[in-house]
N, C-alpha and C positions, 0 to 999 in steps of 0.2 A: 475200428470202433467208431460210433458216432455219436453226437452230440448226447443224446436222449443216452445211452449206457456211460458214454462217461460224467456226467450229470448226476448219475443213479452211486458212481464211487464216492467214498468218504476222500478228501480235500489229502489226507497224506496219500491215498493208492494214486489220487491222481497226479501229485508228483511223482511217484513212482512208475507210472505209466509212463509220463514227459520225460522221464530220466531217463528209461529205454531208447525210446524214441529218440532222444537224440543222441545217446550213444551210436544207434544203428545210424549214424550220421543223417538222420532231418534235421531239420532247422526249425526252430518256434512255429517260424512263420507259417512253413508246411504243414506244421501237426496242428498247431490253429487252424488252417486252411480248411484241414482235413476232417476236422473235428466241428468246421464250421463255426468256428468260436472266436470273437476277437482276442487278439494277444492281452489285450488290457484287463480282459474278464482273468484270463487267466494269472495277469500279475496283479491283482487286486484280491484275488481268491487266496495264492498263495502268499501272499504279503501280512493278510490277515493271520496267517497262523507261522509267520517270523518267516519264510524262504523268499530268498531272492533273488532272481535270475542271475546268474555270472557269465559273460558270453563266455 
């Protein structure tokens, strides 16, 4: 997936997306990496609707 599709998800799928992804053992970092996104977009997106990253 890239930046512009996961963008286009409503803020819970893309937890749900993240929650995959690191189950299949990535790391924030990579699926950030991957997704071209910084970690912080992502923990300010998620924050906003109460989740918060637990390593």
């Amino acid at each position: 997936m890239d930046r512009a599709d996961f963008d286009k998800l409503e803020v819970q799928d893309q937890v749900i997306y993240i929650n995959k992804q690191l189950g299949e053992g990535s790391t924030l970092r990579e699926i950030a990496s991957n997704l071209n996104i910084a970690r912080s977009t992502l923990r300010d997106r998620f924050k906003k609707i109460g989740y918060i990253y637990n390593k």
